[in-house]
Backbone bond lengths (Angstrom), bond angles and torsions (degrees), N, CA, C in turn:
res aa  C-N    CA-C-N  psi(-1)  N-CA   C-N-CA  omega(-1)  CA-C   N-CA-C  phi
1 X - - - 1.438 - - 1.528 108.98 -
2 X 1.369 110.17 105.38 1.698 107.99 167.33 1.700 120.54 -44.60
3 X 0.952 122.59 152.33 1.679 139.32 -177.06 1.171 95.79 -111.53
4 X 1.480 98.05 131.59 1.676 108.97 175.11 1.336 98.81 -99.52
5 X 1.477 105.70 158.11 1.589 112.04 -149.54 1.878 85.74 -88.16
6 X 1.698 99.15 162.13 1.413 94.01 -171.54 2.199 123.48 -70.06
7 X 0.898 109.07 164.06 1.389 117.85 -179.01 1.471 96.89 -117.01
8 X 1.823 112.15 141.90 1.457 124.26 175.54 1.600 89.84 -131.29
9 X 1.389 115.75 116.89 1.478 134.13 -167.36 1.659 95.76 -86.13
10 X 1.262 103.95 132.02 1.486 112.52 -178.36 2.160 109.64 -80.56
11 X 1.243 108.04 177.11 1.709 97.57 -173.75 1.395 103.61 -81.40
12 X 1.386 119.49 -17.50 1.882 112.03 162.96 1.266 112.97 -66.31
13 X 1.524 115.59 -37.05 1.588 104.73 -179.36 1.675 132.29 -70.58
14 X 1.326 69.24 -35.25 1.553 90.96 167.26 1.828 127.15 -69.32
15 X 1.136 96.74 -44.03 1.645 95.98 150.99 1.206 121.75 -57.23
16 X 1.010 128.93 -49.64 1.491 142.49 -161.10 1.331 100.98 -60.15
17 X 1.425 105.74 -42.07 1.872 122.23 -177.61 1.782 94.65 -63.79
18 X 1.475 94.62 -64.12 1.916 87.50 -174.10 1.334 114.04 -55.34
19 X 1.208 121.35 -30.47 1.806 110.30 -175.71 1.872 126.97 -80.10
20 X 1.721 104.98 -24.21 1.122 118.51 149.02 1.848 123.55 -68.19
21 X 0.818 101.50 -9.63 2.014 108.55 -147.05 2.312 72.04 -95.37
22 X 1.713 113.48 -57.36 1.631 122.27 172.87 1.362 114.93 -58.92
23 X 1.241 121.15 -13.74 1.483 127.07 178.75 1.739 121.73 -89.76
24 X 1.626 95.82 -5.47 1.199 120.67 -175.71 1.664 125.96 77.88
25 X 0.945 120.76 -7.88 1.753 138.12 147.40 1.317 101.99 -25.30
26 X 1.759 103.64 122.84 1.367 120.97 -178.16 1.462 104.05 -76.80
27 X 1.637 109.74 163.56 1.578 111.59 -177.47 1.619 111.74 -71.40
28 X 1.497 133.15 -24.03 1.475 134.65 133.70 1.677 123.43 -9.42
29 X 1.766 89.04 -72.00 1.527 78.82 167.03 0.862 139.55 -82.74
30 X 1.084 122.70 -3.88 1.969 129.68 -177.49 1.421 85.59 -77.35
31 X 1.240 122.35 -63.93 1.075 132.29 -169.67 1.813 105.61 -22.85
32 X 1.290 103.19 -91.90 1.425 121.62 -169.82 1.685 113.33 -35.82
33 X 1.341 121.65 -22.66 1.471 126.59 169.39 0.765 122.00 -57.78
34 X 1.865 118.52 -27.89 0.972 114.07 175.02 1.859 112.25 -130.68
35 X 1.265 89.93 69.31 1.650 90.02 -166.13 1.482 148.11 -1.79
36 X 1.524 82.81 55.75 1.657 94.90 176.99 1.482 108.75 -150.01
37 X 1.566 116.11 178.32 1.424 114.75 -146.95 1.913 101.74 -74.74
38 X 1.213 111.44 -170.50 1.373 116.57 164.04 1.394 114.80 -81.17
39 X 1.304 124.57 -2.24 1.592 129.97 -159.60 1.665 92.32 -101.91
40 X 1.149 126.20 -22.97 1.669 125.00 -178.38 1.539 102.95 -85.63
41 X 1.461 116.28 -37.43 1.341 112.60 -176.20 1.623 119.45 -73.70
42 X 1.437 108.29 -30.75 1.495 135.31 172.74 1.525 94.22 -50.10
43 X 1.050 113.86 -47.58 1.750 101.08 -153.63 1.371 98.25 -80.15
44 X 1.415 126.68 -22.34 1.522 125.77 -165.04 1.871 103.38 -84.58
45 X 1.669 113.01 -21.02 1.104 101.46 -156.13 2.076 97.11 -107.76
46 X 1.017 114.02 -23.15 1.382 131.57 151.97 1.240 114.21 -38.74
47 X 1.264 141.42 -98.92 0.920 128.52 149.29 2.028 130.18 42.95
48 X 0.902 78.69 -57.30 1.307 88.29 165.30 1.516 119.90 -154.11
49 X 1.435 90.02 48.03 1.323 88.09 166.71 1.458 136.92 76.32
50 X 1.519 100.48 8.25 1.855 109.77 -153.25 1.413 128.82 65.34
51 X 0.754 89.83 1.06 1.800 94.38 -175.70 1.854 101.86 -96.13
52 X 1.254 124.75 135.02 1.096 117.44 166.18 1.160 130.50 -92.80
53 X 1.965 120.43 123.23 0.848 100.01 -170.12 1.287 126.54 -115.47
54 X 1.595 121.79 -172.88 1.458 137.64 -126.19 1.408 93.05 -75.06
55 X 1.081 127.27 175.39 1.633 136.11 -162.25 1.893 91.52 -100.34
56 X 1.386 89.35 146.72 1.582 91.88 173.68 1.678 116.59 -74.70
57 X 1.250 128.79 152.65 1.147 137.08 154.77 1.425 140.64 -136.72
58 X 1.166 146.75 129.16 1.074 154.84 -176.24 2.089 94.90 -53.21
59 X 1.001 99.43 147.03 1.430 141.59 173.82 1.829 108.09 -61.05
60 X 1.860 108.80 95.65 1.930 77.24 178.77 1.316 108.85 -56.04
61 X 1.496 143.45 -11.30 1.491 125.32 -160.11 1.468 101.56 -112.73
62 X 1.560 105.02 23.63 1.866 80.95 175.51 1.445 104.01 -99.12
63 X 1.404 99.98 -153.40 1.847 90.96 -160.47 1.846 99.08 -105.78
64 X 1.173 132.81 146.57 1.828 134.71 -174.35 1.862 91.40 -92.65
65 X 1.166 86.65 146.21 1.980 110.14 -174.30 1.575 85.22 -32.12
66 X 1.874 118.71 -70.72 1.278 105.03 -149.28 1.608 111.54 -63.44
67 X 1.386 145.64 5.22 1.349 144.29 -128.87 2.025 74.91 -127.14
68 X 1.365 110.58 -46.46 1.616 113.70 -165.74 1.279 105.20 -67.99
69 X 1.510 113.55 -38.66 1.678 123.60 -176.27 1.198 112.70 -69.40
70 X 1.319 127.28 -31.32 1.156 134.03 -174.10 1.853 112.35 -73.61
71 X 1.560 101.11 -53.41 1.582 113.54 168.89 1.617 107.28 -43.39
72 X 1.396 103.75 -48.31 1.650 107.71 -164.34 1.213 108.80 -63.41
73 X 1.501 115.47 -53.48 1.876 118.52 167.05 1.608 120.34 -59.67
74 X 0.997 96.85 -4.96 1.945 95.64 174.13 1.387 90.87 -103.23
75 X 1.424 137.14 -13.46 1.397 121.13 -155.07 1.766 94.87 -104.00
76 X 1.309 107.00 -12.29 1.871 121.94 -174.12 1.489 92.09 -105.40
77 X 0.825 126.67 -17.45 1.424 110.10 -178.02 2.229 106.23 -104.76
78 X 1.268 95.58 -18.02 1.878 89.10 168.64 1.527 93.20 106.28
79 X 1.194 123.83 1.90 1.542 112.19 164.26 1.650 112.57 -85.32
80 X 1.235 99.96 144.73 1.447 109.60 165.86 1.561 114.37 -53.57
81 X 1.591 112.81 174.53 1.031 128.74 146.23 1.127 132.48 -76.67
């Protein structure tokens, strides 16, 4: 049996999987949308359990690109933090 070469599901597809997967759509059919078995979709939705989860977010207290660049050029130039 040939192996189909691997697939990396983008975050639309992957939604698309969670919003069919809540709509009650078997892993068959998710499957077939995107022409591949139920065993690729299984692993994405496992994972956590079936449950979809929460959207990522950045940290209000972490530091924004320009705040790091700035540390880094004070840190090359001999100024403190």
């Amino acid at each position: 049996m040939r192996q189909r070469p691997r697939i990396y599901y983008t975050k639309e597809q992957q939604a698309l999987m969670w919003d069919r997967w809540q709509q009650g759509d078997t892993l068959n059919i998710i499957a077939r949308l995107f022409d591949r078995g139920h065993s690729s979709i299984q692993g994405i939705l496992s994972r956590t359990g079936g449950i979809r989860p929460s959207e990522r977010t950045r940290s209000k207290i972490s530091l924004t690109l320009s705040e790091h660049e700035h540390n880094s050029r004070s840190l090359a130039c001999g100024q403190s933090i």
